[in-house]
N, C-alpha and C positions, 0 to 999 in steps of 0.2 A: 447339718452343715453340707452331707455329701447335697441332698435333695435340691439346698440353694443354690451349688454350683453348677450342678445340669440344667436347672432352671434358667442361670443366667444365662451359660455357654448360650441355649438354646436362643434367647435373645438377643445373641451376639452375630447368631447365625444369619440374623437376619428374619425372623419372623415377627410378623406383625399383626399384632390384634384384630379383626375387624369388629369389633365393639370399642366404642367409646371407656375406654377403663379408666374414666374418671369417673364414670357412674360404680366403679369397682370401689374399696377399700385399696390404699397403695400398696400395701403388703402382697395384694395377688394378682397387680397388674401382670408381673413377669409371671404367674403361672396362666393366666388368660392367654399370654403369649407363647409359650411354652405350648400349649393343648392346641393352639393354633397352626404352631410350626408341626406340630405332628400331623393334623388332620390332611394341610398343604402338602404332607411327603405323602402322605397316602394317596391322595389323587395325583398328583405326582407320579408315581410308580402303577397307581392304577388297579389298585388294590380295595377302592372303598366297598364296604359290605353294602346292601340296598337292604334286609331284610329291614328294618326301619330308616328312619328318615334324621340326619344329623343336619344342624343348621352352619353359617359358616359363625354367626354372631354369638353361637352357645354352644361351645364346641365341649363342652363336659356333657350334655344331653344330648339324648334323642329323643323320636316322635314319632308314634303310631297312631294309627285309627282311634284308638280309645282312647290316647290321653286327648287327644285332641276335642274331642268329644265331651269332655269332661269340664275343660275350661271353664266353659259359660256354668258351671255350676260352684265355681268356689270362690267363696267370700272371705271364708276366715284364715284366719295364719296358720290355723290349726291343715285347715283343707289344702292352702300351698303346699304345705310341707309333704304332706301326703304322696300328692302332684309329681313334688319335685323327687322326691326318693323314689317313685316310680320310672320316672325319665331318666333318671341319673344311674339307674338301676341299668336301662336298656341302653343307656349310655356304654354303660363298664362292659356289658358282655360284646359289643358293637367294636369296643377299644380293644379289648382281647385277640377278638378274631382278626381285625385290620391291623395290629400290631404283630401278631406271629406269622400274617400274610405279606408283611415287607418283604422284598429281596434283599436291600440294605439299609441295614436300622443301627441308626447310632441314639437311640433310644431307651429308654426303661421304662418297664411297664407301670413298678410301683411307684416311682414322679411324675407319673402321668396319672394314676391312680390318685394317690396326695393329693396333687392339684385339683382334682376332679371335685372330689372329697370337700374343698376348701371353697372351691365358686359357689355348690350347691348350697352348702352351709350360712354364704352370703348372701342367695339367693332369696334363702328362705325368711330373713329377716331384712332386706336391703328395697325398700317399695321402689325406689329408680329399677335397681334390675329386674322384678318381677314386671313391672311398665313397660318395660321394654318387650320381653320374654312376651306378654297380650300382645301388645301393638305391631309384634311382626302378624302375627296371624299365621300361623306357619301353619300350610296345608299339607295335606296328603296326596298327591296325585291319584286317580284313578288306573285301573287296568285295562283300559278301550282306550283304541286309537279311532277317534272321530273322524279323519282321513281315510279308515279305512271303511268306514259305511258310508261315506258320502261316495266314493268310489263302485264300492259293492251296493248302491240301490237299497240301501239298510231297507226303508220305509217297507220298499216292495217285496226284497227276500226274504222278511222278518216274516209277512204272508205266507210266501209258501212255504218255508219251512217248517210250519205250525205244527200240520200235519203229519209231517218226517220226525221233528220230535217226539207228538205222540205219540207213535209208532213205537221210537224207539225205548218208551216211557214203558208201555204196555207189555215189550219185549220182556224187560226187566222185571216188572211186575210177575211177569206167569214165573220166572226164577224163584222169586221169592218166594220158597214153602218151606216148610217142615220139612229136611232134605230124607230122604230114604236112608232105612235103617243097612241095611244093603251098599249104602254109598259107601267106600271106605272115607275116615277123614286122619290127618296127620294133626294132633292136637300140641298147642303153646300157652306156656303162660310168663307172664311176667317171675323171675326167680324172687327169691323171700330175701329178706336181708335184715332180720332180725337187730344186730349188733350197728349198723350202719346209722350215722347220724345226717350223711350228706349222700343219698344213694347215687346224685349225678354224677359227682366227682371221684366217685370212688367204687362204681361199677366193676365186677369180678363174677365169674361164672359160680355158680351152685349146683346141688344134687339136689336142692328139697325145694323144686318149683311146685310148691301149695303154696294159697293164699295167705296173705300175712292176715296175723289175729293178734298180733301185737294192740292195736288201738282199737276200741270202742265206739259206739255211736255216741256215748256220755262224752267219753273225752271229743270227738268230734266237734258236737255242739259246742263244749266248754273253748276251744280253741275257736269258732267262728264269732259265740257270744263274746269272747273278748277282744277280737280283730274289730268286729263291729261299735263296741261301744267306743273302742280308740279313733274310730273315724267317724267323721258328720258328714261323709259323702254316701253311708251305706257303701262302702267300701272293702270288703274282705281282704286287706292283703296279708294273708299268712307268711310266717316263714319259711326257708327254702326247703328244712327239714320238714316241718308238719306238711309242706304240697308234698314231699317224697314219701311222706307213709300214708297221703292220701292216695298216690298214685298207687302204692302197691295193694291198698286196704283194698279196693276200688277194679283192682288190672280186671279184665276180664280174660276170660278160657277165649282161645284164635284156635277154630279148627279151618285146617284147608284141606278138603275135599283134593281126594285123588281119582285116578282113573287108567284104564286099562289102557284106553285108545290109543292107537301107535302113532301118533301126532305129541301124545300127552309126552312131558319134557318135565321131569322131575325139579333140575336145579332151578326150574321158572318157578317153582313151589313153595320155595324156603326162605323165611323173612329172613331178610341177612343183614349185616354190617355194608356199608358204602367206604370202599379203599380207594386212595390212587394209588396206579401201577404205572411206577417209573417210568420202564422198560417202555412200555404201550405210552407213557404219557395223559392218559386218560381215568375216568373214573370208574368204578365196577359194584357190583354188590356179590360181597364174599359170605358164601352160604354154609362155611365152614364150622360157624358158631350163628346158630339162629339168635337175633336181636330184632329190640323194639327200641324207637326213639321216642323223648319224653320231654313236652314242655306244658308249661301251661297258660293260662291266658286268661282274659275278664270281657264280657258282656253286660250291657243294658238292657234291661228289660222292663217299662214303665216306672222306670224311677227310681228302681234298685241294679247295683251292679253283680253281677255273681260271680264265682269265681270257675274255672272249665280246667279240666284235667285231659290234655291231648295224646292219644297214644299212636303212633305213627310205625306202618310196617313199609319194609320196602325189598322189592323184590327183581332179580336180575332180567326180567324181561318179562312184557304181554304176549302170552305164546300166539303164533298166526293162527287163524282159523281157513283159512284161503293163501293163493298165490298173492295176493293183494290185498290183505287187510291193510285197509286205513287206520283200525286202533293198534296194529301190532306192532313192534319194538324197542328197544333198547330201553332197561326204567319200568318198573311200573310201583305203584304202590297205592296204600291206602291210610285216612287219618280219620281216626275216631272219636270227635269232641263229647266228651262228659260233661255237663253243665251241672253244679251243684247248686241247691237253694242254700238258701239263709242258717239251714241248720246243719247244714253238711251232707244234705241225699241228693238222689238223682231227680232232674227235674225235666230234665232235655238232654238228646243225645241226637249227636248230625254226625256226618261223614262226609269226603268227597276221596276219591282220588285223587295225586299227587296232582294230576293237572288242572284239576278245579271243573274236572267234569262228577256227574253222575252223585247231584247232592240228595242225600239224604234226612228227612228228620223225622226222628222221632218222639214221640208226647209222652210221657214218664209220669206225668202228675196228674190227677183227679182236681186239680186246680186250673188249667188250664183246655184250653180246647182250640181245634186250627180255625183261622179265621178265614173271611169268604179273600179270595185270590186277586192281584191288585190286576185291571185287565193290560195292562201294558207292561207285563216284566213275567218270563219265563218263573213259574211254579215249579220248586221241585217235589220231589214222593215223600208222598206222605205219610205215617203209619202212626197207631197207637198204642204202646205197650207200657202200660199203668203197671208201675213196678210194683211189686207186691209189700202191704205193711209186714215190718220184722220188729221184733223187742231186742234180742240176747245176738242170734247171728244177723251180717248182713247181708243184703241182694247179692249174690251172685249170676253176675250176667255173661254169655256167649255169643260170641260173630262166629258167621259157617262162610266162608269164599269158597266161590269155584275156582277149580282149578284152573290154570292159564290166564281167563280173564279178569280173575281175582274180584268179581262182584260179588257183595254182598246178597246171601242167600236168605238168611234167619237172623234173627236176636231174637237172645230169650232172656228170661229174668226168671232166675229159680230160689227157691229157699234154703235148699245144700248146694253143696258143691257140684256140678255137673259132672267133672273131672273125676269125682271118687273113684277109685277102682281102678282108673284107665292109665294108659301109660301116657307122660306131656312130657313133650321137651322142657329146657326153661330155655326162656327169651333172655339175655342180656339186655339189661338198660344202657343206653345210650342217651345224653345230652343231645338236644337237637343240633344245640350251638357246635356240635364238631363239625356238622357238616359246613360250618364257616372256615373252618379252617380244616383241611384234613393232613395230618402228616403225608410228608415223600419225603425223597431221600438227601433232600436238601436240608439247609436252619432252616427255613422259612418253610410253612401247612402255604395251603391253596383251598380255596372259598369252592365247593360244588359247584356254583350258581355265578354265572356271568351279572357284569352291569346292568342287563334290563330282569335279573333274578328268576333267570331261564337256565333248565340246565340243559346246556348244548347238544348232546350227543341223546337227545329225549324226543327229539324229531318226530314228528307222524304224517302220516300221506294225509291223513283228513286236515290238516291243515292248507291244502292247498283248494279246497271248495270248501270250509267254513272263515276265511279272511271277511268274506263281507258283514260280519257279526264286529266285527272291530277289535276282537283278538288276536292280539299275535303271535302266532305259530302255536294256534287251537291244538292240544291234546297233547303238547310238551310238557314235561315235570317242572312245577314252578318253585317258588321260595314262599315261607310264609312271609306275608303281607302282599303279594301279588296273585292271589286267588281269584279270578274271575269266575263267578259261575252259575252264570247266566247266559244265552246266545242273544236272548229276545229281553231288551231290559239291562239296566246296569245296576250290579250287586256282586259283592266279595265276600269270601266267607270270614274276613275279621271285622265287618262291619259291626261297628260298635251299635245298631237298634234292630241287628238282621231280623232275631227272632219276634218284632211287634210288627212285621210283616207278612207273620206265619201263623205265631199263637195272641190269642185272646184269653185273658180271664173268663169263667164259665159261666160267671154275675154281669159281664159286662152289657150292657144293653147292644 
């Protein structure tokens, strides 16, 4: 009863569907209306999150790269449904953070949830709404401003720069070794959470950051063999428990490299939590409690989807190297995508910085091998580290950063633990999704990441001579779904077929 009366109010307020809700059942016209009247206060006050794509015609949904991607492959009721609990899925988290982001909400979350609940539901058996839902065609926009290479001479700067990239290709390359036993490094791991059913939402510090050994490669398997056969899309989607104890089975050892130099600035070293501070008004990364954030995501790969375990570090600042580094300031961080196969191992692993520079990939699998380079779109590094076969324990793998610049030095894949013996902080897990909303000392969180899902105060000089590549404010920390990363070429790191641009089968002709 409560649920119908805020529904109505809502309707009384004045909001108005923009979907035709006769194609609806009449029972949810008023909640069509309802989810409508919300989304309208949200742009309204100015609050909408960008990290996906909500329509105004399906406003229980959202839309990213990959479902979109996915459309043209489903036929049956069984595959909508699929679909739709995915969208409805990035829907709810999208509702959450734009809902605790109001200044003034005369709102409820859970009749907004309800509703949500109730359109999908009709979606999923309703062929007028799912017709509809196709025939918008609801795109993705890209990360390039085409104004801004037609401006900056794309055709001809894309030439010279070629060069300059290389350079800077080559620079990182000689980085990358087996760092010196001699180097100190300050080591992290993801903490254990044994007892934990939902590790996102119920994150807490620990003493016993070792690897969880809770789950098995048998049960692995047994949880994807059955994700799998419930879809006809090749489709993995687990639940939010089994990705959290894949996330922890899975964390890898984060050493960062220290250093004597009197330049070297310790708190730029420690992956930390992202606050806002009142006081300041602005956003920070608090180094007080070393933290990792944690989402995960899905890929295409020749006709199967897999599933990617993201583990995201973020650090209070790229220390200068000079009076005038271009890559120094405010922000810096790094994300580590684990790409699993079909049976739960490691098959691909990439990285970029928060800015969507400096991508990485690496080949994991004796099944696959890189392919030759497409000649018109910037190539990133490439590397091969064929994870080793295990029975009983699994891979254990490590990242080495330098310090300051936080580049990636080494991955390794080992068959014990690397960490035995040594002392490791633990990482606190964090949801990525806080950073949609982060508490102040208001009711109301605030979203990291502004409207174009840039976080403001992330600024870099190099962006004031890389504009003619057609990105906006190059080397800023961005949101996931706004990764550009590429300068020569258009490519994002959630592109739903990135990797059939990279790897090839080892059979393929």
């Amino acid at each position: 009863m409560r649920i119908l009366i805020v529904v109505t109010l809502a309707v009384v307020m004045g909001a108005c569907a923009t979907t035709d809700p006769a194609i609806y059942s009449h029972s949810l016209q008023n909640c069509l209306s309802h989810l409508s009247a919300f989304k309208k206060e949200v742009r309204r006050q100015q609050v909408s999150d960008v990290q996906v794509v909500s329509h105004q015609a399906f406003p229980y949904l959202a839309f990213d790269r990959f479902s979109q991607s996915q459309l043209a492959g489903i036929v049956t009721v069984k595959d909508r449904s699929q679909w739709l609990d995915y969208t409805a899925q990035l829907a709810a988290r999208q509702r959450q953070a734009e809902f605790n982001n109001l200044v003034v909400n005369h709102f409820e979350l859970p009749v907004l949830d309800h509703c949500a609940s109730k359109l999908t539901e009709e979606a999923k058996h309703n062929d007028r709404v799912w017709s509809a839902i196709v025939q918008q065609e609801i795109t993705i926009a890209d990360s390039y401003e085409p104004w801004l290479r037609v401006f900056g001479l794309y055709p001809i700067s894309s030439q010279l720069a070629q060069s300059a990239i290389d350079k800077e290709k080559k620079r990182i390359l000689l980085g990358f070794h087996v760092p010196e036993r001699s180097q100190p490094t300050v080591q992290y791991r993801l903490a254990q959470r044994p007892t934990e059913t939902n590790l996102l939402a119920r994150a807490t510090n620990t003493q016993t950051p070792r690897a969880n050994t809770t789950i098995n490669q048998t049960q692995i398997e047994a949880w994807f063999n059955r994700a799998l056969s419930d879809s006809t899309l090749d489709w993995p989607m687990l639940s939010d428990s089994q990705v959290s104890q894949l996330h922890l089975h899975y964390a890898p050892l984060i050493a960062v490299e220290q250093s004597s130099d009197i330049a070297f600035r310790p708190e730029d070293n420690i992956p930390g939590a992202v606050r806002y501070l009142p006081l300041e008004q602005k956003p920070a990364v608090d180094t007080s409690q070393p933290a990792i954030y944690l989402h995960h995501s899905y890929t295409r790969l020749y006709g199967k989807t897999y599933l990617q375990l993201n583990y995201s570090l973020w650090f209070a600042n790229r220390t200068p190297t000079s009076l005038l580094d271009p890559y120094a300031g405010q922000f810096d961080g790094v994300l580590l995508r684990l790409t699993l196969d079909h049976r739960g191992r490691p098959l691909l692993l990439d990285s970029i910085h928060h800015c969507g520079c400096y991508h990485m990939v690496f080949n994991l699998s004796e099944n696959f091998t890189f392919a030759n380079a497409p000649p018109d779109i910037e190539t990133p590094l490439l590397f091969e580290r064929i994870v080793p076969s295990y029975d009983a324990m699994p891979p254990s793998w490590s990242v080495t950063l330098s310090h300051g610049e936080h580049m990636i030095k080494q991955v390794d894949w080992h068959e014990q633990d690397p960490a035995t013996g040594a002392q490791t902080q633990a990482l606190k897990p964090i949801d990525y999704d806080q950073l949609r909303q982060l508490p102040t000392n208001k009711q109301n969180t605030i979203s990291l990441f502004d409207h174009r899902g840039l976080l403001p105060s992330s600024e870099r000089l190099e962006s004031t001579y890389l504009w003619p590549f057609g990105i906006p404010s190059a080397g800023a920390t961005r949101q996931l779904g706004h990764h550009a990363i590429a300068f020569i070429g258009i490519r994002h790191f959630d592109q739903p077929r990135l990797f059939e641009q990279i790897v090839r089968p080892v059979n393929a002709p």
